[in-house]
C-alpha positions as CSV (number, residue, x, y, z in Angstrom):
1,X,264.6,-3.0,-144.9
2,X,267.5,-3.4,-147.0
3,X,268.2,-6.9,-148.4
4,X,271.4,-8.8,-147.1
5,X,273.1,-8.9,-150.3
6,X,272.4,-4.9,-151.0
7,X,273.4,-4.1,-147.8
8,X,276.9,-6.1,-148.3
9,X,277.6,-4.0,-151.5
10,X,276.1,-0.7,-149.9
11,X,279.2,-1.4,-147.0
12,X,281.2,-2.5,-149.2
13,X,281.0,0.7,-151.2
14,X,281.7,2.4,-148.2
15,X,284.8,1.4,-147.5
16,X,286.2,1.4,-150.9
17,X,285.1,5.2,-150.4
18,X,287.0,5.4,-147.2
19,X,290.1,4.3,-148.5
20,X,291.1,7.0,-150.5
21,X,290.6,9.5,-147.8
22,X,293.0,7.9,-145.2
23,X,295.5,7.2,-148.2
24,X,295.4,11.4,-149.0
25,X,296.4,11.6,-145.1
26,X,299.7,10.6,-145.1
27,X,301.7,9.9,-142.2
28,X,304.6,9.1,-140.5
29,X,306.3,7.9,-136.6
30,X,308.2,9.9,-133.7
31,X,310.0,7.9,-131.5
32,X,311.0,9.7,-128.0
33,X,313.7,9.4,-125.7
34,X,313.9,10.9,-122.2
35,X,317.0,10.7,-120.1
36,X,317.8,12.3,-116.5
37,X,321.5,13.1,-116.1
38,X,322.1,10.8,-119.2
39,X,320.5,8.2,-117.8
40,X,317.4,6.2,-119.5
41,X,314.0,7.9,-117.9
42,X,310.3,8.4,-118.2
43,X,308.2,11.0,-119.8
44,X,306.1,11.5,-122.2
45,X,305.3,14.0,-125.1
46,X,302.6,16.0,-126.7
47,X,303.0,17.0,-130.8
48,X,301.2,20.4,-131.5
49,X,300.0,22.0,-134.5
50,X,299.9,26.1,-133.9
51,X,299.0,25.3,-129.9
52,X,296.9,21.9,-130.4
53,X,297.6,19.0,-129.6
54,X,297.4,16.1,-132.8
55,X,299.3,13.6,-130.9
56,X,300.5,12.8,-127.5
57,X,301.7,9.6,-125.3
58,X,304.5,7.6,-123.6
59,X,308.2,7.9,-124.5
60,X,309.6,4.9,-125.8
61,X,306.7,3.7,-128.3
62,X,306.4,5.5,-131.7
63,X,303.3,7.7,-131.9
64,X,301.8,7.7,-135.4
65,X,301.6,11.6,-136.5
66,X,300.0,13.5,-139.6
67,X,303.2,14.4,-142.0
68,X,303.7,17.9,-141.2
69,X,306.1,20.3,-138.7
70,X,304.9,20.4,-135.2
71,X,306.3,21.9,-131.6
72,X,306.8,18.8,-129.5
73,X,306.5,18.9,-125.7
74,X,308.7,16.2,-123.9
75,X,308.2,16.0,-120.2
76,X,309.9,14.0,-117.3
77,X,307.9,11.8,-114.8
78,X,308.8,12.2,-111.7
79,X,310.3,15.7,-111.0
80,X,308.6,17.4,-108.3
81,X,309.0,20.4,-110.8
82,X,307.6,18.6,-113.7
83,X,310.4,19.7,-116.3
84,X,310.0,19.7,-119.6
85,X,311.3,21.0,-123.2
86,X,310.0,21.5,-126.6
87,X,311.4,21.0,-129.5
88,X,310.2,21.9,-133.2
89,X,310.0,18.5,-135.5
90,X,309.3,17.9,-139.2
91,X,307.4,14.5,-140.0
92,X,307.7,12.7,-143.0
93,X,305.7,10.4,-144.6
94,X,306.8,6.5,-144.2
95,X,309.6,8.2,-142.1
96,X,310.4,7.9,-138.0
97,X,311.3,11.3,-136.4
98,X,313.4,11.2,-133.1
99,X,313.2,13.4,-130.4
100,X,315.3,13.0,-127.4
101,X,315.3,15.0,-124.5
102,X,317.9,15.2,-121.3
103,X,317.4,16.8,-118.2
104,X,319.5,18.1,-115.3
105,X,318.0,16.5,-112.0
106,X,319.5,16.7,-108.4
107,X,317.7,15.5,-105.4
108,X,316.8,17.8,-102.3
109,X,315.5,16.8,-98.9
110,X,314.5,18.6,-95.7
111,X,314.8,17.3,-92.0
112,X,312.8,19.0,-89.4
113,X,313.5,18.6,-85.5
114,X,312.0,20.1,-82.7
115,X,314.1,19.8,-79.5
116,X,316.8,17.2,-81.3
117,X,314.3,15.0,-82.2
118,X,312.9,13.9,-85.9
119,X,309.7,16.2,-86.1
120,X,306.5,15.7,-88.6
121,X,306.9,18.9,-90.5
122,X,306.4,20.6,-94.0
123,X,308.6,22.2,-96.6
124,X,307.6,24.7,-99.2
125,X,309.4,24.9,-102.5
126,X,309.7,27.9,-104.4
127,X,311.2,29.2,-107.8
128,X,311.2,32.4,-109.2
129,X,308.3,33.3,-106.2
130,X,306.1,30.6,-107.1
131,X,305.5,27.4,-105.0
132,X,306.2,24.4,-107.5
133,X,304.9,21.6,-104.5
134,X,305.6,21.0,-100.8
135,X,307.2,17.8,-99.4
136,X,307.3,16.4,-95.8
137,X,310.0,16.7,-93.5
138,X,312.6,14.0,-94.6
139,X,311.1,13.0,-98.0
140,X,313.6,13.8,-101.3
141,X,312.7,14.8,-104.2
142,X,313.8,15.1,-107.9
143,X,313.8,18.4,-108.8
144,X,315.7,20.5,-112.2
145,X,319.1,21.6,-111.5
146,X,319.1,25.3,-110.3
147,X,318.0,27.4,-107.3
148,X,315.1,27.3,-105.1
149,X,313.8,29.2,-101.9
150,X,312.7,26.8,-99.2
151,X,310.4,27.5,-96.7
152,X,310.5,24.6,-93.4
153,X,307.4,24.9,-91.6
154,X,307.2,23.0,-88.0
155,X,303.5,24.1,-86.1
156,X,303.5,27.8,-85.8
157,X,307.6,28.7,-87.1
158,X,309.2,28.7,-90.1
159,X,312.8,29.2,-91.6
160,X,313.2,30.1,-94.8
161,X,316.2,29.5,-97.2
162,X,316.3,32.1,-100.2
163,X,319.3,30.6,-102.3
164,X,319.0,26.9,-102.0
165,X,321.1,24.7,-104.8
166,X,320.1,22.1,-106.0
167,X,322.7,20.6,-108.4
168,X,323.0,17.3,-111.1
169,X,323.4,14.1,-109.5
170,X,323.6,15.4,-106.3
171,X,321.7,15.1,-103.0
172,X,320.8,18.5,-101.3
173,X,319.8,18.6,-97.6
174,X,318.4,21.4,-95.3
175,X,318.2,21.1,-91.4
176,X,315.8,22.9,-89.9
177,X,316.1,22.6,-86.1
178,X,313.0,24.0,-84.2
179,X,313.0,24.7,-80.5
């Protein structure tokens, strides 16, 4: 066993060791904004050196990052879609880089009847031929401005909508009356 007073100065030793390594890793902040039709938003981001990640967290509080360029994946909570962009970004020692990323949301819903009457039901959303999620009949949703194929599903039918638009800041809605 090591005396008290050698072991001190072996730990000491240590960290003056240790210092010099962290000090020949310089590094810098990114701050990141994410807005939804220019309007403040959640998300979050991923930093990636040649396809893995170094960094990643929330939007809104600086992520500490190796100085270097990365690609920088910003996504939006929320968005039945899950959106998101990347960006290239250069970090530089002592230095904040800023990303800021806006996307083009609108909302659509679908309302399902059988006989007149509100029915429990299911929709299927689609883009470019593949389902992105589902929602029940007369739940919105955010999703990314563009076009969508719908399918309303009520017990054994189903009506299907193959150039659905769903545009920024607005509110989409598909009937789908069942008999």
């Amino acid at each position: 066993m090591m005396p008290k007073k050698t072991l001190s100065a072996f730990v000491l030793s240590l960290l003056v060791l240790a210092v010099p390594a962290f000090a020949d890793n310089p590094s810098g902040k990114v701050s990141c904004e994410v807005l939804e039709n220019g309007e403040a938003a959640t998300g979050d981001v991923s930093i990636l050196l040649d396809g893995t990640q170094v960094a990643n967290g929330v939007c809104g509080k600086d992520l500490s990052v190796p100085v270097g360029k990365y690609s920088a994946i910003i996504r939006l909570d929320g968005a039945l879609d899950s959106p998101q962009k990347t960006e290239t970004i250069t970090v530089k020692k002592g230095a904040t880089s800023k990303l800021k990323a806006d996307f083009d949301t609108g909302m659509l819903e679908v309302r399902i009847a059988s006989q007149g009457k509100r029915a429990a039901g299911m929709a299927i959303i689609k883009r470019g031929g593949e389902q992105i999620g589902t929602l029940g009949s007369g739940v919105p949703a955010h999703l990314s401005a563009g076009t969508y194929e719908v399918v309303a599903r009520y017990r054994t039918q189903e009506k299907t909508w193959t150039d659905v638009k769903v545009e920024k800041n607005a509110h989409a809605t598909l009937d789908a009356a069942f008999e």
